[in-house]
C-alpha positions in Angstrom: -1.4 -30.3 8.9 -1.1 -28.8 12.4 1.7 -29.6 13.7 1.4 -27.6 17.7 3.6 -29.5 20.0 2.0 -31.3 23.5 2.9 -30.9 27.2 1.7 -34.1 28.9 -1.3 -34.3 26.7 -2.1 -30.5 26.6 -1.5 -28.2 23.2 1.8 -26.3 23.9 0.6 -22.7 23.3 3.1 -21.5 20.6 1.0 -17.9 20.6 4.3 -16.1 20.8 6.2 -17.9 18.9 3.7 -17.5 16.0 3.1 -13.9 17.0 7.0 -13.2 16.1 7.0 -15.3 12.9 4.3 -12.9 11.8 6.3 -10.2 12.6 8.6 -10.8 10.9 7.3 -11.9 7.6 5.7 -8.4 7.7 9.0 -6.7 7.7 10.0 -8.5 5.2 7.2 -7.6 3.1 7.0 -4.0 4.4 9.2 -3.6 0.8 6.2 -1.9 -0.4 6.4 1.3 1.9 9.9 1.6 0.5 8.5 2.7 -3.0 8.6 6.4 -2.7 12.6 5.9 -2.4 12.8 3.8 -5.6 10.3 5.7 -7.3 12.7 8.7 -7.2 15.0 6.8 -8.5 13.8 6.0 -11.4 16.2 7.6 -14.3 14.5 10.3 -16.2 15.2 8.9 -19.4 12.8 5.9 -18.5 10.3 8.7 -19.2 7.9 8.1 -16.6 6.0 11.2 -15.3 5.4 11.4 -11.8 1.5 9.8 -12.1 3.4 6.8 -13.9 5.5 7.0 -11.0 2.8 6.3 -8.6 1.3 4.0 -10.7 2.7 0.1 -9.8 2.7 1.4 -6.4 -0.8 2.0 -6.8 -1.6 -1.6 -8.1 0.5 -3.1 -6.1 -1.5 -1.8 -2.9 -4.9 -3.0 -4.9 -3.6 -6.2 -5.8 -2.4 -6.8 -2.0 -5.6 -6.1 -0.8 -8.1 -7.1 -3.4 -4.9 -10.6 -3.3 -6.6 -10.9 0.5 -9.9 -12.6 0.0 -9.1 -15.6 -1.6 -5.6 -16.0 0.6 -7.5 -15.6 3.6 -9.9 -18.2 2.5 -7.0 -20.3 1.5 -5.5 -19.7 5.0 -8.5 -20.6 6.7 -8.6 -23.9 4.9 -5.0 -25.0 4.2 -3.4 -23.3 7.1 -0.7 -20.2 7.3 2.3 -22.0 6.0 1.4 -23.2 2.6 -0.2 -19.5 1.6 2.6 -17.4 3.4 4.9 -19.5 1.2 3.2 -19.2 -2.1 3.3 -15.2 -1.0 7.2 -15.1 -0.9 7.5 -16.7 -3.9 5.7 -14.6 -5.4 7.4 -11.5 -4.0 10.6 -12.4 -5.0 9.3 -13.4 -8.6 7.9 -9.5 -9.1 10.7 -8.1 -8.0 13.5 -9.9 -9.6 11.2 -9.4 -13.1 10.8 -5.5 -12.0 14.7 -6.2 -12.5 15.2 -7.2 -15.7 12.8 -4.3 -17.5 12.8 -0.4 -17.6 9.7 -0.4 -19.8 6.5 1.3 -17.5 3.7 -1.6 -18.5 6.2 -4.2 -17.4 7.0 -2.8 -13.7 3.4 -2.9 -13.4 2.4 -5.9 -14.2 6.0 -7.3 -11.9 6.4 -4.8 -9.8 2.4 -3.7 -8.7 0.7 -7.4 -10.2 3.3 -9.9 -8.6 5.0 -8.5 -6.1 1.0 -7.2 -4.7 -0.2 -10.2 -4.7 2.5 -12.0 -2.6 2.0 -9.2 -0.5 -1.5 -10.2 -0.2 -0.5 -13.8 0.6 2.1 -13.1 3.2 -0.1 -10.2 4.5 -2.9 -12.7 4.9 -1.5 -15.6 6.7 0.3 -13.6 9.4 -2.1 -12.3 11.5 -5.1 -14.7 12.3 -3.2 -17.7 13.6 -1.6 -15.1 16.2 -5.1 -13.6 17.7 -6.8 -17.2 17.6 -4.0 -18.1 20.2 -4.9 -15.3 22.6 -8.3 -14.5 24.4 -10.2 -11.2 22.9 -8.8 -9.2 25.4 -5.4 -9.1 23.5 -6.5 -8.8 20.3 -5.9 -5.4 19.9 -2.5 -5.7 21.1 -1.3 -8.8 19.1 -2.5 -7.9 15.9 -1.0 -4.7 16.7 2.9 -6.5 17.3 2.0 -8.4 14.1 1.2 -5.5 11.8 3.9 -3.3 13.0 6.3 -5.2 11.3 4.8 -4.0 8.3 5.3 -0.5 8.9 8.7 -0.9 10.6 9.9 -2.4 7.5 11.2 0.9 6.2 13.2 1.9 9.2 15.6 -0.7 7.4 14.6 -1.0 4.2 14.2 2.8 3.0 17.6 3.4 3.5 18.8 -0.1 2.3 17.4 0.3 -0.7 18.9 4.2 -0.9 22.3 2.5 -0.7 21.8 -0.9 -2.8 20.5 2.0 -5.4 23.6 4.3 -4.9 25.8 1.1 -5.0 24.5 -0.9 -8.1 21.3 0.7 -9.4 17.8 0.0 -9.1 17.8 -3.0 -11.2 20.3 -5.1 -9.5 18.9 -3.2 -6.2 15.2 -5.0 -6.9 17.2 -8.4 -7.7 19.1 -8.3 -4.3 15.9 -7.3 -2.3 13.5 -9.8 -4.1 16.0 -12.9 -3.5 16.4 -11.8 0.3 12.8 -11.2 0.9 11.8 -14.9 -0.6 14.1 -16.7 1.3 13.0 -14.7 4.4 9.1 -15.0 4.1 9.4 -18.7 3.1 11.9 -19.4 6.2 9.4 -18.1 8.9 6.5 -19.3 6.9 7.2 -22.6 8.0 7.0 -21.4 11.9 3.2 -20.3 11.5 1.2 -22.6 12.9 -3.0 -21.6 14.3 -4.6 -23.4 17.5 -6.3 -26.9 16.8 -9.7 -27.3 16.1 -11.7 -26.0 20.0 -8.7 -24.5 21.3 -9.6 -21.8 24.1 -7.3 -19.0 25.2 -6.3 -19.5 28.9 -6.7 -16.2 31.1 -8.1 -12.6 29.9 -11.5 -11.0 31.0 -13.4 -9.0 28.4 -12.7 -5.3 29.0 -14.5 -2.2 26.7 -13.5 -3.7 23.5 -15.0 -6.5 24.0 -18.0 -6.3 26.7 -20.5 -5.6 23.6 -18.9 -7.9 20.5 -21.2 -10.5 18.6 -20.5 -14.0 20.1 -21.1 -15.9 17.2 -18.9 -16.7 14.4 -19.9 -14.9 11.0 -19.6 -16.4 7.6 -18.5 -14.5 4.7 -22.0 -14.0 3.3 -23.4 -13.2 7.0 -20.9 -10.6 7.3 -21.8 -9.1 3.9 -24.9 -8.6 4.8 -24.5 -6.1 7.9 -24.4 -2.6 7.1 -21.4 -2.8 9.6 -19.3 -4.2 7.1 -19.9 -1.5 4.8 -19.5 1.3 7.4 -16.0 -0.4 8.5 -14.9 -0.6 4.6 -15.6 3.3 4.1 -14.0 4.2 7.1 -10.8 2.1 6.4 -10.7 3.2 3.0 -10.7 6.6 4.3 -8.1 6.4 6.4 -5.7 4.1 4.8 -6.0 6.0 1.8 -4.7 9.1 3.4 -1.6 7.9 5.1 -0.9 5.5 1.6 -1.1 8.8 -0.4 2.0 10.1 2.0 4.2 6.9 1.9 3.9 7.0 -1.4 5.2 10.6 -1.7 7.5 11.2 1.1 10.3 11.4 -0.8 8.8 14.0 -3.0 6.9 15.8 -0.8 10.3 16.5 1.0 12.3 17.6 -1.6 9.2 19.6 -3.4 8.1 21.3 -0.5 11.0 21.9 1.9 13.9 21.5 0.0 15.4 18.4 2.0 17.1 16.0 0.0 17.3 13.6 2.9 13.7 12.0 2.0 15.0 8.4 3.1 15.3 10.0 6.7 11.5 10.8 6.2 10.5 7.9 4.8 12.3 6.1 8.1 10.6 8.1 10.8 7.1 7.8 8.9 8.0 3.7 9.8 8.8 4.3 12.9 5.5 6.2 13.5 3.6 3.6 11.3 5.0 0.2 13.3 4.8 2.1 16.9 1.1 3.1 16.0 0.2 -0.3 15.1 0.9 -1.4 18.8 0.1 1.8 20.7 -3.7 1.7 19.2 -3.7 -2.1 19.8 -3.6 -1.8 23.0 -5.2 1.3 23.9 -8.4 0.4 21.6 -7.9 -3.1 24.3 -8.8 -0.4 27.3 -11.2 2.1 25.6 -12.9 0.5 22.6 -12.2 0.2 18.7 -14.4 3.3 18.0 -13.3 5.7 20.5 -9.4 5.0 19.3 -10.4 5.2 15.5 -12.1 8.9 15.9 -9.3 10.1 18.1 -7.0 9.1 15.2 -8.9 10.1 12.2 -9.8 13.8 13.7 -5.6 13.6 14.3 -4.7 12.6 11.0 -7.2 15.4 9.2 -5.4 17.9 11.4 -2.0 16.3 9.9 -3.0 16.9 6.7 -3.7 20.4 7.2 -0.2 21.3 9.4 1.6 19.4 5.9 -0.3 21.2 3.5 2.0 24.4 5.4 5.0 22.5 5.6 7.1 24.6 3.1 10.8 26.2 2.5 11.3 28.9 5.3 8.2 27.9 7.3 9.4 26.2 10.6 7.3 23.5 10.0 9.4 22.8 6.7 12.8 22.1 8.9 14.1 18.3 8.5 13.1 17.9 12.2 9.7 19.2 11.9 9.1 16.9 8.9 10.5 14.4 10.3 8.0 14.7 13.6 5.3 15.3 10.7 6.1 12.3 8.9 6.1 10.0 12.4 2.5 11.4 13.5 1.3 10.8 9.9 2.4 6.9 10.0 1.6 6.5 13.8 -2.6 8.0 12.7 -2.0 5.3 9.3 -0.5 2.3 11.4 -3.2 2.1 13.7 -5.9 1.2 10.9 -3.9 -2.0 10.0 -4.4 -2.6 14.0 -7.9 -1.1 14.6 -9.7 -2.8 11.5 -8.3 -6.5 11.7 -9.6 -6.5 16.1 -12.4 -5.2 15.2 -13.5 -7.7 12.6 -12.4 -10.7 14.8 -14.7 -8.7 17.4 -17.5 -8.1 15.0 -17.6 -11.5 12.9 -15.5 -14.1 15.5 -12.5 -16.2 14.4 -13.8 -18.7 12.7 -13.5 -17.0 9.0 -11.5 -14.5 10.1 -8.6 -14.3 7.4 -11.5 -14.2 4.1 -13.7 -12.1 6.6 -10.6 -9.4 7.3 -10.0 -9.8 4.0 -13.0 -8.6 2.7 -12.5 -5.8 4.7 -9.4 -5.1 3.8 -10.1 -4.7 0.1 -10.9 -0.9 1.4 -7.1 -0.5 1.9 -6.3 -1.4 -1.7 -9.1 1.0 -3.5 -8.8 3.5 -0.8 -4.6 3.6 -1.8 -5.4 3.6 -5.2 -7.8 6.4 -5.6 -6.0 8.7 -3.3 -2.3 8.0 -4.5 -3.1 8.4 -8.1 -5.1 11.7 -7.1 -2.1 12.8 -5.4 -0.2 12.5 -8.6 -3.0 14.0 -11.2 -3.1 16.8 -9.1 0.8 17.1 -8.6 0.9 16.8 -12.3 -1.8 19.7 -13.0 -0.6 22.1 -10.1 2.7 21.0 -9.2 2.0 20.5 -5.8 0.3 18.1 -3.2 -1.9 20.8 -1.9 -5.2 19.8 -2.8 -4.5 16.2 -2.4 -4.1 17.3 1.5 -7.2 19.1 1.4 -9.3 16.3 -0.2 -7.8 13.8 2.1 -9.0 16.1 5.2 -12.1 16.2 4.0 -12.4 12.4 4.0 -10.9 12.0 7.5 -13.5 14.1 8.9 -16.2 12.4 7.6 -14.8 9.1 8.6 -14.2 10.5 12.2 -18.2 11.4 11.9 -18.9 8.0 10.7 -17.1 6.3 13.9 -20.5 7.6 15.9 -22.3 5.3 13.8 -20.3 1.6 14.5 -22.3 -0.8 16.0 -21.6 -4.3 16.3 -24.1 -6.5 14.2 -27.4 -8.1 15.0 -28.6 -11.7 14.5 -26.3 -14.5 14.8 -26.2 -18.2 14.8 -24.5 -21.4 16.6 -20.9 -21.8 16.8 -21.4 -25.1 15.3 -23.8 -25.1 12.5 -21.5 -25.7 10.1 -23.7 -26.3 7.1 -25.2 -22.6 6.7 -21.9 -21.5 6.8 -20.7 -23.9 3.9 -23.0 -22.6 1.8 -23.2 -19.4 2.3 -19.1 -20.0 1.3 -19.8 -21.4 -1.8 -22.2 -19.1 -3.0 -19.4 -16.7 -2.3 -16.6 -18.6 -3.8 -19.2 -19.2 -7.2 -19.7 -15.4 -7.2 
């Protein structure tokens, strides 16, 4: 039920207010960029190597993502509260599990199964009642604000965690943090509320993002068959994978490489970098266009990769502050995919379907995190160091930043309101 409050007949516009409650789900559920502390603290005579170290991480960031179709379906029909709600249930749920066990298969299926999937639910109810209550030319910048909660989360909750651990242990830590984050997620849940049916933004003139975007609202099926959509999901996977390979091994990477024990002090400035991204590519993608901002950031972040690959003991690049700016620029290049990708898909498709249509999309974060965070691991595990993982993800960046010459948005479209094609289409989808 929509519940949006009236001004003398009119729809109060509660854009902002929604905007915030986003925001602040997402650093609630932002836990997940906090594993690369608790990872390292897992006791060695748990027995995990450092691949099964990466591994519910790794799950967890498929889960979220694959977790994002049918929530975003489920938030296009049911509305934002009910799903975000389900989502912080289930986040607490993992992690209070993840408490109770010390055995590997079980933090998986808690920890990367659970816990991902009321990621996914949170994740997915957040961000498309905020853009539908803003015209196109703010897209960019309020998915941006949304999003960056996500990455912020560790500014707080990487050296929370770091403490909690120091203070009682990673098990009663994960209890602690999976009661707060429930009651958190479902609190502000309940302030999510999207536009009513024919709502139009007030103000806001289409600028380069938006001069050439498709005018008509896509369907899931529609959507899947542009090549666009396919382009944008090998792009995303590219360069989420890369900056998801990093979070995931701050910590190490800064005590293996540099010998800074401090990796929570990483892990925060890699936040900082990730939330501040989100916004600063929001907007600026709002001025020059999704594809010019998405080349300028993957031909940044392959450069990244390289300068880390060199960030060792004695090297000036291997000083806390160095890493520390290393670490920023790496999340800031990351963060600006979860701002990029979600405009550009609401550009692209319209708003209509835009939480199963993003969500679709976003399925590239989850495999593209998975692939290149266990790689990181294998190939820790066979060299003993994160070298070629660097190299592999530069490669990828580069031919993403080539790819960008290639978005276009799609051809052939159809009438706001004929509803019926896009019914079926939805339940051939659904049946599939």
């Amino acid at each position: 039920m929509n519940r949006n409050a009236t001004v003398d007949g009119a729809v109060k516009n509660l854009g902002w207010r929604v905007t915030f409650a986003g925001l602040g789900i997402n650093l609630a559920l932002g836990i997940l960029y906090t594993w690369s502390v608790i990872s390292k603290a897992v006791p060695d005579e748990w027995g995990w190597g450092e691949a099964d170290r990466s591994f519910p991480y790794a799950v967890a960031c498929l889960i979220f993502s694959l977790t994002m179709v049918p929530a975003g379906r489920l938030q296009d029909k049911f509305g934002p509260r009910l799903v975000a709600s389900i989502g912080g249930l289930l986040v607490g749920i993992g992690m209070i599990l993840a408490s109770t066990t010390t055995e590997y298969l079980y933090y998986v299926v808690y920890f990367g199964v659970l816990t991902g999937a009321g990621i996914g639910f949170g994740y997915a109810s957040a961000t498309p009642p905020a853009v539908k209550w803003f015209p196109s030319s703010r897209t960019g910048l309020i998915a941006g604000l949304v999003v960056s909660g996500f990455g912020l989360a560790s500014v707080y909750a990487a050296p929370l965690a770091k403490t909690l651990i120091a203070a009682y242990g990673l098990p009663q830590t994960m209890f602690i943090l999976g009661i707060a984050f429930m009651v958190v997620v479902v609190g502000l849940a309940q302030l999510l509320s999207p536009p009513p049916k024919g709502y139009v933004p007030a103000g806001g003139s289409a600028g380069a993002a938006t001069a050439t975007v498709a005018k008509a609202d896509f369907s899931p099926m529609e959507m899947l068959r542009t090549t666009q959509f396919y382009l944008l999901w090998f792009l995303y996977a590219c360069g989420a994978g890369a900056g998801l390979m990093i979070i995931a091994k701050l910590a190490k990477i800064a005590s293996l490489q540099a010998a800074i024990e401090q990796g929570f002090v990483l892990v925060a400035a890699c936040a900082v970098g990730n939330g501040g991204g989100r916004i600063v590519a929001g907007m600026i993608s709002d001025k020059i266009g999704r594809q010019k901002t998405m080349l300028g950031c993957f031909v940044l972040q392959s450069a990244l990769m390289f300068v880390m690959a060199n960030a060792t003991t004695g090297s000036p690049l291997g000083t806390l502050p160095a890493m520390m700016l290393l670490a920023a620029l790496i999340g800031a290049n990351y963060g600006a995919n979860l701002a990029l990708f979600p405009a550009i898909t609401k550009d692209f498709y319209g708003p209509k379907n835009f939480g199963v249509n993003y969500g679709l999309v976003f399925t590239s974060w989850g495999v593209g995190g998975l692939v290149l965070s266990l790689l990181a691991g294998r190939l820790h595990d066979i060299s003993k160091s994160f070298e070629y993982a660097y190299y592999t993800a530069a490669a990828l960046l580069i031919l993403a930043a080539v790819g960008t010459f290639f978005i276009r948005p799609p051809h052939g479209s159809r009438s706001d309101d004929d509803e019926k094609p896009s019914k079926e289409a939805d339940a051939a989808l659904a049946q599939a």
